[in-house]
MILO-855422 format. One line per field, with one value per residue (C-alpha): residue in three letters; x negated, y negated, z. Coordinates in pm, 1 decimal, always signed. Layout:
// residues N
resn: [ALA:...]
c1: [X:...]
c2: [Y:...]
c3: [Z:...]
***
This chain:
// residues 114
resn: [UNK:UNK:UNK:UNK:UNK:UNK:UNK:UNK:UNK:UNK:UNK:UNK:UNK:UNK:UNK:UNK:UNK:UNK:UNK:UNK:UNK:UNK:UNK:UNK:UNK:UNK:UNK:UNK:UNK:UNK:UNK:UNK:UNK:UNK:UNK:UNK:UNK:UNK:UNK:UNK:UNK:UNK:UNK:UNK:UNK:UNK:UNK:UNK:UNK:UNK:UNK:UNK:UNK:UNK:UNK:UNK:UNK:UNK:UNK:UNK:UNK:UNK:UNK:UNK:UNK:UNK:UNK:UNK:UNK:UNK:UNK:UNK:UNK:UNK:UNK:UNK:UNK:UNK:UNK:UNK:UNK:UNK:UNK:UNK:UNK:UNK:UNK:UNK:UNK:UNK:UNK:UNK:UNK:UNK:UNK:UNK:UNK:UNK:UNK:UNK:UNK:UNK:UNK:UNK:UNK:UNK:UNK:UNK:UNK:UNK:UNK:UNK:UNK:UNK]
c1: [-8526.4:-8406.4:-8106.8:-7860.7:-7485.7:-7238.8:-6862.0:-6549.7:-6495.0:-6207.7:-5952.1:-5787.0:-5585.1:-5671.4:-5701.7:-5721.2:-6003.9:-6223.3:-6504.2:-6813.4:-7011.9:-7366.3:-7521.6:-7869.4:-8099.5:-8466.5:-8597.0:-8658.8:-8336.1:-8385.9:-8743.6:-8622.8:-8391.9:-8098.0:-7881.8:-7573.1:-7679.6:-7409.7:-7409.3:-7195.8:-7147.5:-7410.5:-7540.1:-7822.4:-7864.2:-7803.5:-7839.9:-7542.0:-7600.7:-7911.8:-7960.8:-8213.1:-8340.9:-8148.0:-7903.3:-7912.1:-7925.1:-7757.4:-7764.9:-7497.7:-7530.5:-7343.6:-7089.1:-6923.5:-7026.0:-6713.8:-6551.7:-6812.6:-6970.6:-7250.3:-7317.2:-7560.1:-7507.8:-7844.6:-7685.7:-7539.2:-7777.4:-7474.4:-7451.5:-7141.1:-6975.4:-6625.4:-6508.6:-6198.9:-6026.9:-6177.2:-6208.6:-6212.6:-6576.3:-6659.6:-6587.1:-6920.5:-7120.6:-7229.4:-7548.6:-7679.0:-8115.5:-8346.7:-8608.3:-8880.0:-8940.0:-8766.3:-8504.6:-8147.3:-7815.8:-7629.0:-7383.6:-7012.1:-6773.5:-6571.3:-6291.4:-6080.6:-5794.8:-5407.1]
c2: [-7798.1:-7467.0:-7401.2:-7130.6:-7166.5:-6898.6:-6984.3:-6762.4:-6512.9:-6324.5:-6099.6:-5988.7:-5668.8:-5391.0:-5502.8:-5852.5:-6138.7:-6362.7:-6559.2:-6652.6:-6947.7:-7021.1:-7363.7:-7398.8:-7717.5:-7823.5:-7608.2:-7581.1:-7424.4:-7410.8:-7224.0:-6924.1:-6584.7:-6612.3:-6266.7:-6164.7:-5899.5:-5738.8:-5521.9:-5290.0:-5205.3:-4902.7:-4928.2:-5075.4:-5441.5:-5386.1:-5553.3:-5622.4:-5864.5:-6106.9:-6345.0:-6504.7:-6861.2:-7043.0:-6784.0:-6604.7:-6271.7:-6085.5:-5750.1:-5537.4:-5258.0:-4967.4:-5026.7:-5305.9:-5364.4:-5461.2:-5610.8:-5863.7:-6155.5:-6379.5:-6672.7:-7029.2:-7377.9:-7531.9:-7899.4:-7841.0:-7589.7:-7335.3:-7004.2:-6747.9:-6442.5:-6384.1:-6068.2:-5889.2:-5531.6:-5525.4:-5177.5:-5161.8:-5010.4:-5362.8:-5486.8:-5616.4:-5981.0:-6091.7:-6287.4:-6515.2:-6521.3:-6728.6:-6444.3:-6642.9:-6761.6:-6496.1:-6716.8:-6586.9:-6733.0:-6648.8:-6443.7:-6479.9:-6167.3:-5973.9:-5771.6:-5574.2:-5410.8:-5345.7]
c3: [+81.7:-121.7:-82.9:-276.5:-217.4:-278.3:-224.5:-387.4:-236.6:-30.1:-33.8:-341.5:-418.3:-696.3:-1060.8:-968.1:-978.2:-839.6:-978.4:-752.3:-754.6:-653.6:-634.5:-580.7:-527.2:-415.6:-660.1:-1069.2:-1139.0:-1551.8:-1497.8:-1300.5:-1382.0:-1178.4:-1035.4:-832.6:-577.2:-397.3:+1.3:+121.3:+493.7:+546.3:+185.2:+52.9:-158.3:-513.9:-869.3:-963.5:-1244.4:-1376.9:-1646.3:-1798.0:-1837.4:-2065.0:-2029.5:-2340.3:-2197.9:-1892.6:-1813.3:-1560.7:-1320.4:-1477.5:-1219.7:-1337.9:-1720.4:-1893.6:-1582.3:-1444.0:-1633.7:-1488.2:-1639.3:-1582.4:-1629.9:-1588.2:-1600.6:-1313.6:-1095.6:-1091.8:-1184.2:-1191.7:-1139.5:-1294.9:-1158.1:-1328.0:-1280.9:-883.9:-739.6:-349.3:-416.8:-522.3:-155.9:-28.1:+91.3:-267.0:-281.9:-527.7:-602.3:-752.4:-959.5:-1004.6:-626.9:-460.3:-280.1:-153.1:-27.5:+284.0:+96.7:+48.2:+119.8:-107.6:+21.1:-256.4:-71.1:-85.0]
***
């Protein structure tokens, strides 16, 4: 059974931090491009953030380059989302995907207020 995790999210105030994980099982973690999507109440899904197998490469919506960092540990099925310097623009349900056969999990909120 496929299955993609997120947990880490909240509530956190302006300038601060969270960092997101995703675990993911029943499926061939290593072989597939893994990304951080991100929703925003009457906006559409976006990329936030993807990286490739093996994880030498990453690339960031314009967005949040120089303030987000994804990054995969394929021993453990995990990947990551360390999120500094939050903007209350970043509030959203952040959702983890598996590229390669198109699977999503349920999402975990992110609410940057004061």
């Amino acid at each position: 059974q496929v299955q993609l995790v997120e947990s880490g999210g909240g509530l956190v105030q302006p300038g601060g931090s969270l960092r997101l994980s995703c675990a993911a099982s029943g499926f061939t973690f290593r072989r597939s491009r893994m990304s951080w999507y991100r929703q925003a109440p009457g906006k559409m899904r976006e990329l936030v953030a993807i990286i490739t197998t093996g994880g030498g490469v990453t690339h960031y919506a314009d967005s949040v380059k120089g303030r987000f960092t994804m990054s995969r540990d394929d021993d453990k099925n995990m990947v990551y989302l360390q999120m500094n310097s939050l903007k209350p623009e970043d509030t959203a349900v952040y959702y983890c995907k598996a590229e390669l056969y198109d699977y999503w999990g349920q999402g975990t909120q992110v609410t940057v207020s004061s």
